[in-house]
VOMAR-29943 format. One record per residue: residue number from 1; residue in one letter; x, y, z of N, C-alpha, C, O in turn. Coordinates in steps of 0.05 Angstrom, whole numbers, m for minus. Layout:
NUM_a_X_Y_Z_X_Y_Z_X_Y_Z_X_Y_Z
...
***
This chain:
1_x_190_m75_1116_170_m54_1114_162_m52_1085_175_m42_1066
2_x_144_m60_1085_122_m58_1057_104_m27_1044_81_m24_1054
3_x_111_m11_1027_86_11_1017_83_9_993_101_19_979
4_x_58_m3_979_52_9_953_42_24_943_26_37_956
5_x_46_32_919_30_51_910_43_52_881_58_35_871
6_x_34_78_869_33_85_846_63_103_843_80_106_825
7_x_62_110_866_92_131_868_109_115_871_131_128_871
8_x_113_94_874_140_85_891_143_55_859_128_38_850
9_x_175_65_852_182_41_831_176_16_840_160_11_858
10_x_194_m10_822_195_m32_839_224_m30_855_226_m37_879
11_x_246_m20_839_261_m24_851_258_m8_888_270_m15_908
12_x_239_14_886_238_25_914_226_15_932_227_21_955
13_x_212_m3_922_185_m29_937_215_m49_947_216_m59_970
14_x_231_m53_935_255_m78_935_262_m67_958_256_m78_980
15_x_279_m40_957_306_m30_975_284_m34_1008_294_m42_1029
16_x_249_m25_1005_239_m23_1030_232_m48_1043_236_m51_1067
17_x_220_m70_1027_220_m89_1037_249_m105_1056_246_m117_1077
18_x_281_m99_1039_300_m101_1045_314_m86_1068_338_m90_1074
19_x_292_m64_1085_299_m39_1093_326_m54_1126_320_m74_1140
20_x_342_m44_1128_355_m48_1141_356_m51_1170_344_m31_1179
21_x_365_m68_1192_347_m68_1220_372_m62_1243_367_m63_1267
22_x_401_m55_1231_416_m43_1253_436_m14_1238_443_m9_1214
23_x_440_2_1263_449_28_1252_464_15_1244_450_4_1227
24_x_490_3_1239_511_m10_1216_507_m5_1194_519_10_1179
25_x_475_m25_1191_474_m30_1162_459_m8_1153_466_m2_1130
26_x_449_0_1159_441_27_1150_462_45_1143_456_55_1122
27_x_487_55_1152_508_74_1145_521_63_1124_535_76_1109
28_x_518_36_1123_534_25_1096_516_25_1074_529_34_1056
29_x_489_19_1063_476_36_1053_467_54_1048_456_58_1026
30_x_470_69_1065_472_106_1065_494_119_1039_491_138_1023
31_x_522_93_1043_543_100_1033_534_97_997_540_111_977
32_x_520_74_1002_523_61_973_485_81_954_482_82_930
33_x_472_89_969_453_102_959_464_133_959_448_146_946
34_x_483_149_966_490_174_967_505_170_943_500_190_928
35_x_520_153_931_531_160_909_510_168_878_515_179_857
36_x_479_151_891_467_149_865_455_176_864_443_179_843
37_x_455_196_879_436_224_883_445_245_856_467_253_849
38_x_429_248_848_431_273_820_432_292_841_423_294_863
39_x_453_310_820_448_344_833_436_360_805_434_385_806
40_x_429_346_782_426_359_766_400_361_757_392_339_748
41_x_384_380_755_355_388_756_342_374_725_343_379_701
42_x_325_350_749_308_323_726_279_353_727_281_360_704
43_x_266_363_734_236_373_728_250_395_713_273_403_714
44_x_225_402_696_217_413_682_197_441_683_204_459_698
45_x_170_445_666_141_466_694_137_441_717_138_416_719
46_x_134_460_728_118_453_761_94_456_764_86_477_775
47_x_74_432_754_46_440_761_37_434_780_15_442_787
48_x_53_413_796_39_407_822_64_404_832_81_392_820
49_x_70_417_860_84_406_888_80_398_904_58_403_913
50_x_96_381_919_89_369_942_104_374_972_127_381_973
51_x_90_369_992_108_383_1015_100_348_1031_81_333_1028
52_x_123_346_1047_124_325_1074_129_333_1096_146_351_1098
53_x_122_326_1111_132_321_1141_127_296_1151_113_279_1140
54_x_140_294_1176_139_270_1198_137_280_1223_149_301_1228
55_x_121_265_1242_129_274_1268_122_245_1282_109_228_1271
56_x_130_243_1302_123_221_1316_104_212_1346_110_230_1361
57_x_93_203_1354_80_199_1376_102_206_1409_127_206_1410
58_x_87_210_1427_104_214_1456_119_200_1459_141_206_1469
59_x_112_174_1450_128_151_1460_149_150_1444_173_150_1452
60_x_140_150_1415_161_143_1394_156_122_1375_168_116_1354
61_x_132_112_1391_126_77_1379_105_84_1355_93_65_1345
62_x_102_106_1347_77_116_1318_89_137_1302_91_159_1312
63_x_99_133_1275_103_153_1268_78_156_1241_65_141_1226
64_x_82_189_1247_58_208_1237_68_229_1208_75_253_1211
65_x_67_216_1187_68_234_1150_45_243_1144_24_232_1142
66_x_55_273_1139_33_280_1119_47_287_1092_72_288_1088
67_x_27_292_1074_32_302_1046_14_313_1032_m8_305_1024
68_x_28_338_1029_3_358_1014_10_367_994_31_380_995
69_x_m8_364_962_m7_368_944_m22_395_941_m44_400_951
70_x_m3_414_922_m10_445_918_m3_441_881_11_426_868
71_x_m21_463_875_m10_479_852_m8_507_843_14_509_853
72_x_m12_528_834_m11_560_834_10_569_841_10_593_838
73_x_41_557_852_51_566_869_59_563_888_74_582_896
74_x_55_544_902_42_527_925_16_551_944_14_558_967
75_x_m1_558_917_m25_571_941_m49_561_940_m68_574_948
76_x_m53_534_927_m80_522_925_m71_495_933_m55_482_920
77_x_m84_489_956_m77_458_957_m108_440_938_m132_444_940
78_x_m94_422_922_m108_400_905_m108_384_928_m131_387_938
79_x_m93_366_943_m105_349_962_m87_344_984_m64_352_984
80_x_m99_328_1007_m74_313_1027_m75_297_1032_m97_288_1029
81_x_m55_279_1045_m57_254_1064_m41_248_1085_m17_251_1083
82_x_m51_239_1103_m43_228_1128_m42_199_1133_m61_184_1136
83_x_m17_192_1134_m6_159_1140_8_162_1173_23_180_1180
84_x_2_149_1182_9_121_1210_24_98_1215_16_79_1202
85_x_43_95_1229_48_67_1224_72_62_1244_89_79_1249
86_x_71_41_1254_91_30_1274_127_45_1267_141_44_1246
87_x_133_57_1292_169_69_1285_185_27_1290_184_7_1305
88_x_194_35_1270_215_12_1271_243_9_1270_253_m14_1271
89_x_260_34_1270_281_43_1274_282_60_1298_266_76_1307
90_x_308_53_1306_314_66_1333_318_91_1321_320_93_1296
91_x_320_113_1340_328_145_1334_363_145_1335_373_136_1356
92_x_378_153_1318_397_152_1315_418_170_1295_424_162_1272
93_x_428_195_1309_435_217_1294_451_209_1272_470_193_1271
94_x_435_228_1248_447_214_1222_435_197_1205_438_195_1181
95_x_419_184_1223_404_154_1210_380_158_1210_365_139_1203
96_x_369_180_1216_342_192_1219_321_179_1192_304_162_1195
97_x_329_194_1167_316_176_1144_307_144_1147_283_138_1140
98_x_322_125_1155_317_105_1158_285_100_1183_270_81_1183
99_x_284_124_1200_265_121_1216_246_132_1207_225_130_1220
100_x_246_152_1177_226_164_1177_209_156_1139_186_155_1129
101_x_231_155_1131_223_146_1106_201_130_1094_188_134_1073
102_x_200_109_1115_177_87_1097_149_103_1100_135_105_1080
103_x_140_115_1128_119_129_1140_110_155_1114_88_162_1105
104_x_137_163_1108_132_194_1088_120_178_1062_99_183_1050
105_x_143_151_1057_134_148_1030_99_135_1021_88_132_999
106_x_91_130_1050_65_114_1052_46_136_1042_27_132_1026
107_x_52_165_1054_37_176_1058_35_191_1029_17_204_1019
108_x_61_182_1019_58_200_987_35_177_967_24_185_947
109_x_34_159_974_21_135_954_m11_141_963_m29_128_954
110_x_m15_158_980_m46_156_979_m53_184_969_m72_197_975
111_x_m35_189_954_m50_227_947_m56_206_910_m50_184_901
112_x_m67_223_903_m79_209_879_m63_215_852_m67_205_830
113_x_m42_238_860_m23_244_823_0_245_842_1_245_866
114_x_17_248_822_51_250_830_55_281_830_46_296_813
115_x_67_285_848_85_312_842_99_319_832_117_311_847
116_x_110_333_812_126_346_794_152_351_824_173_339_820
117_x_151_358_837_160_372_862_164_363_892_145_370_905
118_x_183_350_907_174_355_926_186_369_953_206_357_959
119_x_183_381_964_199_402_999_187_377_1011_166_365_1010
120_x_215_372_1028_211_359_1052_222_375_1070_238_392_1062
121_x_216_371_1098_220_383_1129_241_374_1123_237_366_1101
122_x_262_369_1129_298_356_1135_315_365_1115_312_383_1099
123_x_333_348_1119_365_356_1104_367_339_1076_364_316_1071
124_x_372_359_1064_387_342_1032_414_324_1035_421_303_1047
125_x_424_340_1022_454_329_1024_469_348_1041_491_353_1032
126_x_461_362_1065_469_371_1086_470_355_1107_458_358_1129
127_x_492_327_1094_489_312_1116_521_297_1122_538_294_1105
128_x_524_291_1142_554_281_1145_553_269_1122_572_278_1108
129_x_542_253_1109_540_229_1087_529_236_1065_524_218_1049
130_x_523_257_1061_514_271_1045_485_258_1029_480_255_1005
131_x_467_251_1056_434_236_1055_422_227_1080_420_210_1097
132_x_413_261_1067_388_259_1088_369_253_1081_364_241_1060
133_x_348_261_1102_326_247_1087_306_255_1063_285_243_1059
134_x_316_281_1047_298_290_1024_315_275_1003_302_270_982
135_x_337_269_1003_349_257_989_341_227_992_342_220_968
136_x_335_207_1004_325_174_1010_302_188_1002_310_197_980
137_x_279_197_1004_260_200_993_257_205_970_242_190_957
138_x_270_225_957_272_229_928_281_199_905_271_191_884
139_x_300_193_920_313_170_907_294_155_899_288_152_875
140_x_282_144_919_262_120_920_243_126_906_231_109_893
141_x_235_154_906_205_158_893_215_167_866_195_168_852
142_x_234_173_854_240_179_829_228_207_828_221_213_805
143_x_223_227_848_225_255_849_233_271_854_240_273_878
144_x_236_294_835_260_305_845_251_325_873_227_332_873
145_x_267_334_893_264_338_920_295_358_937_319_356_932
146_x_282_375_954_290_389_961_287_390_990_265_392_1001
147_x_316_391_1006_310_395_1041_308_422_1049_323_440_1042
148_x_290_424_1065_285_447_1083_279_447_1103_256_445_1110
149_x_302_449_1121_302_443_1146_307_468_1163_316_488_1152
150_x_301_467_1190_293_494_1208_312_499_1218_317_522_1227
151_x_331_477_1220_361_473_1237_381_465_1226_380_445_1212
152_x_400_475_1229_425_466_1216_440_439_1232_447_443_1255
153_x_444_418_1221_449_391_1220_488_397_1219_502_386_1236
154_x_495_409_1205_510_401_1201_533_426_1183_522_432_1161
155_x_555_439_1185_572_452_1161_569_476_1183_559_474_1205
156_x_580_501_1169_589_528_1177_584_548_1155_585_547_1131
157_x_577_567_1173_562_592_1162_563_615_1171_565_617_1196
158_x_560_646_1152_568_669_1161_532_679_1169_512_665_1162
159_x_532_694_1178_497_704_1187_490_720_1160_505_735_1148
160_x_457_712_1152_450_719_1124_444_753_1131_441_763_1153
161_x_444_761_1110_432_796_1112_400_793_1121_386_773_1117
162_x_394_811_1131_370_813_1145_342_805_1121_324_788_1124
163_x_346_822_1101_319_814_1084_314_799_1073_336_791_1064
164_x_287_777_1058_280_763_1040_297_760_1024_307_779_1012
165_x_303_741_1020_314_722_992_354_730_1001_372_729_985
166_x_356_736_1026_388_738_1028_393_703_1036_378_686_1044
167_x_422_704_1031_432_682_1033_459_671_1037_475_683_1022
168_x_469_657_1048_503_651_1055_507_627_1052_493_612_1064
169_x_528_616_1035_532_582_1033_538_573_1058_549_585_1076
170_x_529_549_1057_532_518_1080_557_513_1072_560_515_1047
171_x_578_507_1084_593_495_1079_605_469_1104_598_471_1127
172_x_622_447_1095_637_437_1103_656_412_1088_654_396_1069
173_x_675_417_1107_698_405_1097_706_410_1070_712_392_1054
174_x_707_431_1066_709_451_1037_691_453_1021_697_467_1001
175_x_665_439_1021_647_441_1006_621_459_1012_611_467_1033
176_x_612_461_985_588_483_992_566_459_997_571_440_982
177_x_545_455_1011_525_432_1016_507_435_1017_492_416_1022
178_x_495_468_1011_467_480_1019_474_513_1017_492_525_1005
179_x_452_523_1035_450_550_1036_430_562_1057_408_552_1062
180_x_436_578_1065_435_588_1096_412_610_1087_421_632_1082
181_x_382_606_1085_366_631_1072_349_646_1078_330_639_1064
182_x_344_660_1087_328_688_1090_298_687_1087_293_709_1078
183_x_278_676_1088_262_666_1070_235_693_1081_213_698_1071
184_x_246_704_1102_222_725_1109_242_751_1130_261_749_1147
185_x_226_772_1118_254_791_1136_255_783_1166_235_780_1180
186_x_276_780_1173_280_784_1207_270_769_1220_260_773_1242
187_x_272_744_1206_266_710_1219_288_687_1217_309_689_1203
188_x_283_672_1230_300_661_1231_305_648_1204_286_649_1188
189_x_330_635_1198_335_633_1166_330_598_1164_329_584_1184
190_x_327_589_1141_323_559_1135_348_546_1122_364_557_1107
191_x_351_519_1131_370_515_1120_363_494_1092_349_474_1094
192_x_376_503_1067_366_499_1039_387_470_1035_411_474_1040
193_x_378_443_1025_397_433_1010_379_421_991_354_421_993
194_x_395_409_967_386_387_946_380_364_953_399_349_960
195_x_360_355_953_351_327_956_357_305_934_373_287_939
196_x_347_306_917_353_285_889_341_297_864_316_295_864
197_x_352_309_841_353_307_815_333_338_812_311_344_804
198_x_366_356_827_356_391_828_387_394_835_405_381_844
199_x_382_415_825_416_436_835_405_450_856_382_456_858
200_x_427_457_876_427_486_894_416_513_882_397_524_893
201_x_427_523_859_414_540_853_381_538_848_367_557_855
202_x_373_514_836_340_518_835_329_518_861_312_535_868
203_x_340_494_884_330_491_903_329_514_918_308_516_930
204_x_346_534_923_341_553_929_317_577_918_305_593_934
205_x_313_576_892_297_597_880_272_588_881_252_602_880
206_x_272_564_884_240_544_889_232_541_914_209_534_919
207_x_249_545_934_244_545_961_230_571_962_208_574_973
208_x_242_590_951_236_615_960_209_623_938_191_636_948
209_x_206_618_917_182_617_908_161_602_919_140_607_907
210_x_160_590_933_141_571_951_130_586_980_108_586_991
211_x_154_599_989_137_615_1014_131_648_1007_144_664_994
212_x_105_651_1019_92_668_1019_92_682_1048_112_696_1054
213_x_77_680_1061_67_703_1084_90_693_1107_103_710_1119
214_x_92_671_1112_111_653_1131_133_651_1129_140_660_1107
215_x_155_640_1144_180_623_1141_187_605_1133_210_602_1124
216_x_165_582_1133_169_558_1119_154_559_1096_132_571_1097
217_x_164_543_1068_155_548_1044_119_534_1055_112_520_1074
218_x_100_545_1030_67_535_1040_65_507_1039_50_497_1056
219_x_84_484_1016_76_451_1025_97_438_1045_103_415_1040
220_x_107_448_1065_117_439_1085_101_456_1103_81_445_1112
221_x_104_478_1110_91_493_1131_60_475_1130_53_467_1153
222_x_41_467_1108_15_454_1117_21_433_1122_6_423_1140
223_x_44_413_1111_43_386_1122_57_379_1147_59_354_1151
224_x_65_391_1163_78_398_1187_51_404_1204_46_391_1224
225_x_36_424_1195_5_424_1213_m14_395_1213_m24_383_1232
226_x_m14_391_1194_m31_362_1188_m13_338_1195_m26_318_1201
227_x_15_335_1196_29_313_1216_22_317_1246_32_300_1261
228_x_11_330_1254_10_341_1278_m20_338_1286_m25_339_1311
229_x_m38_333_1272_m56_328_1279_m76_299_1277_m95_295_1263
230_x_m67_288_1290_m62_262_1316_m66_262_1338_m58_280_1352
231_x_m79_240_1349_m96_232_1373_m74_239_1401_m81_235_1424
***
Protein backbone atom coordinates (compact mmCIF):
# COMPACT_ATOMS: atom_id res chain seq x y z
CA UNK A 1 0.00 0.00 0.00
CA UNK A 2 1.36 3.16 -1.46
CA UNK A 3 0.32 7.15 -0.17
CA UNK A 4 2.18 10.16 -0.98
CA UNK A 5 2.20 13.28 -0.06
CA UNK A 6 3.68 16.06 1.70
CA UNK A 7 2.64 14.79 5.17
CA UNK A 8 3.91 11.51 5.23
CA UNK A 9 8.11 11.11 5.80
CA UNK A 10 10.08 8.70 3.80
CA UNK A 11 10.61 6.56 6.38
CA UNK A 12 6.44 6.42 6.65
CA UNK A 13 6.16 5.88 2.74
CA UNK A 14 8.84 2.70 3.71
CA UNK A 15 6.90 1.14 6.85
CA UNK A 16 3.45 1.45 4.22
CA UNK A 17 4.74 0.17 1.25
CA UNK A 18 6.18 -2.73 3.74
CA UNK A 19 2.60 -2.71 5.36
CA UNK A 20 2.06 -6.13 6.78
CA UNK A 21 -0.47 -8.93 5.20
CA UNK A 22 -1.21 -11.40 8.27
CA UNK A 23 -2.60 -10.58 11.85
CA UNK A 24 0.92 -12.17 13.11
CA UNK A 25 2.87 -9.82 11.53
CA UNK A 26 1.10 -7.08 12.30
CA UNK A 27 1.14 -7.70 16.36
CA UNK A 28 4.83 -8.08 16.09
CA UNK A 29 5.11 -4.75 14.63
CA UNK A 30 2.64 -3.30 16.73
CA UNK A 31 5.21 -4.47 19.37
CA UNK A 32 8.22 -2.94 17.81
CA UNK A 33 6.34 0.57 16.71
CA UNK A 34 4.68 0.99 20.41
CA UNK A 35 7.94 1.35 21.90
CA UNK A 36 8.78 4.35 19.54
CA UNK A 37 5.44 6.54 20.73
CA UNK A 38 6.35 9.93 22.69
CA UNK A 39 4.16 10.73 25.55
CA UNK A 40 5.84 13.94 25.78
CA UNK A 41 4.15 17.02 24.20
CA UNK A 42 6.30 17.79 20.57
CA UNK A 43 3.57 21.02 19.57
CA UNK A 44 3.80 24.05 20.56
CA UNK A 45 0.54 27.21 19.47
CA UNK A 46 -1.99 25.39 17.64
CA UNK A 47 -2.92 27.16 14.61
CA UNK A 48 -4.38 24.62 12.78
CA UNK A 49 -6.03 21.14 13.88
CA UNK A 50 -6.93 18.34 12.42
CA UNK A 51 -9.73 15.78 12.99
CA UNK A 52 -9.98 11.98 11.19
CA UNK A 53 -12.24 9.48 10.85
CA UNK A 54 -12.81 6.14 8.94
CA UNK A 55 -15.74 4.31 8.15
CA UNK A 56 -16.13 1.64 5.82
CA UNK A 57 -18.52 0.39 3.03
CA UNK A 58 -21.48 -2.50 3.79
CA UNK A 59 -19.48 -4.87 2.55
CA UNK A 60 -16.20 -3.90 4.00
CA UNK A 61 -14.38 -4.02 0.65
CA UNK A 62 -14.04 0.33 0.62
CA UNK A 63 -12.76 2.09 3.21
CA UNK A 64 -13.95 5.75 3.60
CA UNK A 65 -11.26 8.90 5.51
CA UNK A 66 -11.99 12.08 6.00
CA UNK A 67 -9.91 14.97 7.28
CA UNK A 68 -10.81 18.26 8.31
CA UNK A 69 -8.67 21.06 8.83
CA UNK A 70 -9.90 23.88 11.48
CA UNK A 71 -8.38 26.84 13.12
CA UNK A 72 -10.02 29.43 15.91
CA UNK A 73 -10.41 26.67 18.10
CA UNK A 74 -11.58 24.17 16.04
CA UNK A 75 -14.55 26.66 14.93
CA UNK A 76 -13.56 27.60 11.42
CA UNK A 77 -12.91 24.90 9.14
CA UNK A 78 -9.86 26.01 6.51
CA UNK A 79 -10.51 22.84 4.49
CA UNK A 80 -11.37 18.96 3.91
CA UNK A 81 -10.80 15.84 2.29
CA UNK A 82 -12.22 12.72 1.44
CA UNK A 83 -10.05 9.55 0.40
CA UNK A 84 -11.36 5.92 -0.83
CA UNK A 85 -9.65 2.98 -1.31
CA UNK A 86 -9.74 -0.77 -1.34
CA UNK A 87 -9.89 -2.46 2.70
CA UNK A 88 -6.94 -4.74 2.59
CA UNK A 89 -6.76 -6.02 6.03
CA UNK A 90 -9.05 -8.31 7.55
CA UNK A 91 -11.08 -6.81 10.66
CA UNK A 92 -9.33 -8.03 13.58
CA UNK A 93 -9.70 -6.86 17.26
CA UNK A 94 -6.76 -4.97 18.19
CA UNK A 95 -5.36 -4.81 14.70
CA UNK A 96 -7.84 -2.33 13.63
CA UNK A 97 -5.03 0.44 12.71
CA UNK A 98 -3.57 -1.81 10.28
CA UNK A 99 -7.09 -1.78 8.48
CA UNK A 100 -7.50 1.72 8.76
CA UNK A 101 -4.42 3.64 8.60
CA UNK A 102 -3.24 3.84 5.05
CA UNK A 103 -7.02 5.15 3.98
CA UNK A 104 -6.68 8.05 7.02
CA UNK A 105 -3.20 8.75 6.02
CA UNK A 106 -4.25 9.22 2.22
CA UNK A 107 -6.71 11.37 3.16
CA UNK A 108 -4.36 13.61 5.31
CA UNK A 109 -1.96 14.17 2.05
CA UNK A 110 -4.67 15.82 0.07
CA UNK A 111 -5.53 18.76 2.56
CA UNK A 112 -2.99 21.33 1.41
CA UNK A 113 -0.88 22.37 5.09
CA UNK A 114 -0.04 20.14 7.92
CA UNK A 115 -1.63 20.30 11.15
CA UNK A 116 -0.05 21.45 14.15
CA UNK A 117 -2.77 18.89 15.72
CA UNK A 118 -4.44 16.02 15.17
CA UNK A 119 -8.04 14.12 17.05
CA UNK A 120 -8.61 10.96 15.65
CA UNK A 121 -11.99 8.85 16.17
CA UNK A 122 -10.11 5.69 18.09
CA UNK A 123 -7.76 4.73 20.79
CA UNK A 124 -4.29 6.05 21.70
CA UNK A 125 -2.45 4.03 23.78
CA UNK A 126 -5.69 2.64 25.26
CA UNK A 127 -4.79 -0.35 23.77
CA UNK A 128 -3.88 -3.97 24.92
CA UNK A 129 -0.49 -2.98 23.14
CA UNK A 130 -0.53 0.18 23.89
CA UNK A 131 -1.36 1.33 19.74
CA UNK A 132 -4.01 2.19 18.53
CA UNK A 133 -4.74 3.70 15.89
CA UNK A 134 -4.10 7.62 16.76
CA UNK A 135 -0.97 6.46 17.81
CA UNK A 136 0.18 4.43 14.04
CA UNK A 137 -1.05 7.56 12.66
CA UNK A 138 0.77 10.02 14.54
CA UNK A 139 3.95 8.03 14.29
CA UNK A 140 3.98 7.87 10.67
CA UNK A 141 2.89 11.34 10.05
CA UNK A 142 5.31 12.87 12.51
CA UNK A 143 2.15 14.54 14.35
CA UNK A 144 1.49 14.89 17.31
CA UNK A 145 -2.15 13.17 17.94
CA UNK A 146 -4.64 12.34 20.27
CA UNK A 147 -7.48 9.34 20.58
CA UNK A 148 -10.96 9.98 21.02
CA UNK A 149 -12.90 7.35 21.01
CA UNK A 150 -16.81 6.89 21.91
CA UNK A 151 -16.11 3.44 23.48
CA UNK A 152 -14.00 2.07 25.74
CA UNK A 153 -11.62 -0.58 24.14
CA UNK A 154 -10.10 -1.53 26.85
CA UNK A 155 -8.99 -0.77 31.12
CA UNK A 156 -11.42 0.04 34.14
CA UNK A 157 -13.12 2.91 35.38
CA UNK A 158 -15.16 4.70 38.17
CA UNK A 159 -18.34 6.77 36.53
CA UNK A 160 -17.25 10.56 35.78
CA UNK A 161 -19.30 13.35 37.81
CA UNK A 162 -22.12 14.52 35.79
CA UNK A 163 -20.76 17.99 34.43
CA UNK A 164 -18.34 19.29 31.68
CA UNK A 165 -14.80 18.85 31.96
CA UNK A 166 -15.28 15.93 34.92
CA UNK A 167 -13.13 13.12 34.61
CA UNK A 168 -11.83 9.56 36.00
CA UNK A 169 -8.56 7.70 34.97
CA UNK A 170 -8.52 4.63 32.47
CA UNK A 171 -6.77 2.30 33.96
CA UNK A 172 -5.24 -1.18 33.45
CA UNK A 173 -3.06 -3.53 34.68
CA UNK A 174 -1.93 -0.81 37.05
CA UNK A 175 -1.56 1.77 34.71
CA UNK A 176 -3.24 4.95 34.07
CA UNK A 177 -3.85 4.78 29.86
CA UNK A 178 -6.28 7.56 29.30
CA UNK A 179 -9.19 9.22 30.87
CA UNK A 180 -12.82 8.67 31.11
CA UNK A 181 -14.30 12.50 30.20
CA UNK A 182 -17.25 14.43 30.56
CA UNK A 183 -17.06 16.46 27.58
CA UNK A 184 -20.84 17.85 27.74
CA UNK A 185 -23.20 17.65 30.91
CA UNK A 186 -25.16 14.41 31.07
CA UNK A 187 -23.79 12.64 27.99
CA UNK A 188 -22.27 10.03 27.57
CA UNK A 189 -18.42 10.43 28.42
CA UNK A 190 -15.39 9.96 25.73
CA UNK A 191 -12.77 7.97 26.12
CA UNK A 192 -9.36 10.32 26.07
CA UNK A 193 -5.86 8.72 25.24
CA UNK A 194 -2.37 9.96 23.83
CA UNK A 195 -1.64 9.21 20.48
CA UNK A 196 2.06 10.25 19.70
CA UNK A 197 4.21 13.21 20.98
CA UNK A 198 1.41 14.73 23.78
CA UNK A 199 0.95 13.87 27.42
CA UNK A 200 -2.47 12.89 29.01
CA UNK A 201 -2.71 15.92 30.66
CA UNK A 202 -2.73 18.12 27.38
CA UNK A 203 -4.67 15.58 25.57
CA UNK A 204 -7.21 15.91 27.81
CA UNK A 205 -7.38 19.89 28.04
CA UNK A 206 -7.21 19.92 24.13
CA UNK A 207 -9.87 17.50 23.77
CA UNK A 208 -11.95 19.52 25.80
CA UNK A 209 -10.99 22.80 24.28
CA UNK A 210 -12.02 21.52 20.94
CA UNK A 211 -15.73 20.67 21.75
CA UNK A 212 -18.16 23.14 21.83
CA UNK A 213 -22.01 22.62 21.55
CA UNK A 214 -21.62 18.58 21.13
CA UNK A 215 -19.89 15.50 22.59
CA UNK A 216 -17.43 14.96 20.18
CA UNK A 217 -14.60 17.52 19.94
CA UNK A 218 -15.66 19.89 16.29
CA UNK A 219 -12.58 18.07 13.99
CA UNK A 220 -13.72 14.63 14.63
CA UNK A 221 -17.43 15.24 15.12
CA UNK A 222 -17.17 16.96 11.13
CA UNK A 223 -14.92 14.27 9.87
CA UNK A 224 -17.09 11.48 11.03
CA UNK A 225 -20.09 13.39 9.02
CA UNK A 226 -18.03 13.74 5.84
CA UNK A 227 -16.62 9.86 6.21
CA UNK A 228 -20.08 9.11 5.96
CA UNK A 229 -20.89 10.69 3.10
CA UNK A 230 -20.53 8.05 0.38
CA UNK A 231 -22.42 6.45 -2.29
Amino acid sequence: MTVTGTVLSRAARTALAAWPGTPAEARALQGELAERVSLVDMAGRIGLVGGLDVHFSRDGRTSYAAAVLMEGEGRHIVESALAASPTTFPYVSGLLSFRETPVALRALTLLGRRPDLLLVDGQGIAHPRRFGLACHIGLLAGIPTIGVAKSRLIGAHAEPGPERGAFVPLTHKGETIGVVLRSKRNVRPLYVSPGHGISLPRAMSLTLAYTHCYRLPEPTRLADALSRCHG
